[in-house]
C-alpha positions, 0 to 999 in steps of 0.5 A: 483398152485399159491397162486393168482389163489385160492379163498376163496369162499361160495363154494368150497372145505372144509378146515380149516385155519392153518396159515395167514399173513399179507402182506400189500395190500394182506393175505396169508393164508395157509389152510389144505383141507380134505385130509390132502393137504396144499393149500396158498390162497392170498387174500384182506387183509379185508378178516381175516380168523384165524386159526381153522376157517372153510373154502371154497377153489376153483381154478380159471382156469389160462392157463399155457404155455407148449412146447412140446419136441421131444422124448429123442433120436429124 
C-alpha cells in the first residue's frame, strides 16, 4: 500500500497519529489502525494532524498491474 493511495477521511477506519513529517508540499503521517497495524498517509501538508490525535484511514482503489507465470515445472 502506498502512502499516495490513503486518505484521512470524515470516515474510514478509526486510528490514532503516532508520527507526522513535514516533507514540503506533502505530510506523511504514520497512524496506528485498531488493530494494532501501522499505516503512512501522505497528505496536503495544511492538513496537521499530531501525535495521540484520533483519526479516520481509507484506501483509495489503485489497480495494481499483475503477470501471470506458468506453474514451476511448465
Amino acid at each position: 500500500m502506498r502512502p499516495e493511495n490513503v486518505r484521512l477521511p470524515s470516515e474510514g477506519e478509526p486510528s490514532v497519529v503516532v508520527s507526522t513529517s513535514f516533507r514540503g508540499s506533502i505530510r506523511r503521517t504514520t497512524a496506528r489502525l485498531e488493530d494494532g497495524t501501522l499505516v503512512v498517509v501522505q497528505h496536503d501538508a495544511g492538513d496537521r494532524p499530531q501525535p495521540g490525535d484520533r483519526v479516520r484511514i481509507a484506501l483509495d482503489a489503485e489497480p495494481v498491474p499483475v503477470e501471470a507465470r506458468p506453474p514451476s515445472g511448465a
